[in-house]
One Martini backbone bead per residue (centre of mass of N, CA, C, O) as a GRO file, in nm:
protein
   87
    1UNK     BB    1  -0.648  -0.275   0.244
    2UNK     BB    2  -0.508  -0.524   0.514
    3UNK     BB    3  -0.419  -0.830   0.486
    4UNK     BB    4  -0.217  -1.030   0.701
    5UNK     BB    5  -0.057  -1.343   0.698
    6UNK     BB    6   0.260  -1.232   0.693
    7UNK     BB    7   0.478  -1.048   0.899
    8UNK     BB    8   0.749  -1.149   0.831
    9UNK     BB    9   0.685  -1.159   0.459
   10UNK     BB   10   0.606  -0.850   0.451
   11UNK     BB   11   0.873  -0.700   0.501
   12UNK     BB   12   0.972  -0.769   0.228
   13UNK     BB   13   0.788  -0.543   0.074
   14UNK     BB   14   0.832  -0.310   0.250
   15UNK     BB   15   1.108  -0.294   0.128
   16UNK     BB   16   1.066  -0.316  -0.175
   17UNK     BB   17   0.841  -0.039  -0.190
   18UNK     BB   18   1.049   0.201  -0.099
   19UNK     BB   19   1.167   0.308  -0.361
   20UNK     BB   20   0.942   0.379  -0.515
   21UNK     BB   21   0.771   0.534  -0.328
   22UNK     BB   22   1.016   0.741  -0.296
   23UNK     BB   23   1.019   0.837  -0.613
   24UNK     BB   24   0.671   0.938  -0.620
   25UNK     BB   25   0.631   1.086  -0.329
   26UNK     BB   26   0.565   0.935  -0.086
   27UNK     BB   27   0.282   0.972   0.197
   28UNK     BB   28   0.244   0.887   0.482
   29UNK     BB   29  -0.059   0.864   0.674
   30UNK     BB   30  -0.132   0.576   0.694
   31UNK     BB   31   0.023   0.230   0.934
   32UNK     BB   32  -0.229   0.140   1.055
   33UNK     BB   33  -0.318   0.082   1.332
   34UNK     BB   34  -0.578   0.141   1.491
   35UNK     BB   35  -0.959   0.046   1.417
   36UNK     BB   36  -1.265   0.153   1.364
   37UNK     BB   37  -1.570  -0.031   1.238
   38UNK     BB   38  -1.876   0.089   1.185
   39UNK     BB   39  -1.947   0.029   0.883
   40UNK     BB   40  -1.900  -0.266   0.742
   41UNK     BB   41  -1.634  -0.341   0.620
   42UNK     BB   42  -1.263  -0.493   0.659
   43UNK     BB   43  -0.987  -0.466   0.724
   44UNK     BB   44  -0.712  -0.465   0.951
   45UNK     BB   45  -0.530  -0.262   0.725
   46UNK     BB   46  -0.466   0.041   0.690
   47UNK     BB   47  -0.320   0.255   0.402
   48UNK     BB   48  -0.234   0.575   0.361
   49UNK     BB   49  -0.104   0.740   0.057
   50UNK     BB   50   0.060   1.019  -0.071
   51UNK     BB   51   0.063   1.185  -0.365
   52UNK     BB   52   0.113   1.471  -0.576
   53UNK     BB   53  -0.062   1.289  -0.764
   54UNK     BB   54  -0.190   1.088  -0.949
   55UNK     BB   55  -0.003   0.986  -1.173
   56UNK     BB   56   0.202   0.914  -0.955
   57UNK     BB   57   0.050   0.667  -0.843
   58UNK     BB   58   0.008   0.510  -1.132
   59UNK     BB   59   0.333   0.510  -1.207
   60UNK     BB   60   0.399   0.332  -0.945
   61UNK     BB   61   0.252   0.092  -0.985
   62UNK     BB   62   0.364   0.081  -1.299
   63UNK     BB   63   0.648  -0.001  -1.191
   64UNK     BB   64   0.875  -0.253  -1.171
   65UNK     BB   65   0.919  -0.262  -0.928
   66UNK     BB   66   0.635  -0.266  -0.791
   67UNK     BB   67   0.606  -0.517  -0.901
   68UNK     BB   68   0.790  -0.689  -0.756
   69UNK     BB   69   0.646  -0.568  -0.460
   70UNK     BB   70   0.374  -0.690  -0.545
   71UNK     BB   71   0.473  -1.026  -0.563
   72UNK     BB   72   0.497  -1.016  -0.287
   73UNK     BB   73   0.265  -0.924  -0.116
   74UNK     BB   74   0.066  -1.201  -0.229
   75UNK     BB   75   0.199  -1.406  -0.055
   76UNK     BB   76   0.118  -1.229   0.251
   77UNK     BB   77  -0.165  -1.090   0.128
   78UNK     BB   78  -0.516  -0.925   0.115
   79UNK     BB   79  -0.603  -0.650  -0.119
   80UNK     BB   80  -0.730  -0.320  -0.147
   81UNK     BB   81  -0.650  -0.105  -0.427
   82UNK     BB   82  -0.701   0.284  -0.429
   83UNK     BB   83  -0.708   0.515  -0.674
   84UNK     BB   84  -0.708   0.848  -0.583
   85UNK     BB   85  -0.850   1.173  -0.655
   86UNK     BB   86  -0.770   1.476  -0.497
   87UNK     BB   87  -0.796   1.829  -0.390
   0.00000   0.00000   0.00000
């Protein structure tokens, strides 16, 4: 879940954030859109990413790369970022 402070700002997030999650299998399944927030809070923008499995999720982020596009991101937004394993 993701508050953007500043949208343009964020796509450079965006763009480089691109090789890695490229890189470690990720597919997008949400990237925003409406969303109706029944019980509880969250943020104003959700984002669902699918990777091939746990661990590629988990080097994906501890990936140098990602580090350096997720140092991009807390410029401009303030997320909650939680890796789950599918089923």
């Amino acid at each position: 879940h993701i508050e953007v402070k500043d949208a343009k700002g964020y796509e450079n997030y965006k763009r480089a954030s691109s090789l890695p999650l490229s890189r470690y299998g990720a597919k997008f399944l949400v990237r925003g859109g409406p969303q109706e927030i029944l019980e509880g809070s969250s943020k104003a923008r959700t984002v669902l990413i699918e990777f091939p499995d746990l661990r590629a999720a988990q080097l994906c982020y501890q990936s140098q790369e990602y580090q350096k596009a997720q140092a991009i991101r807390i410029n401009y937004s303030v997320a909650d970022l939680v890796i789950v394993e599918g089923y």
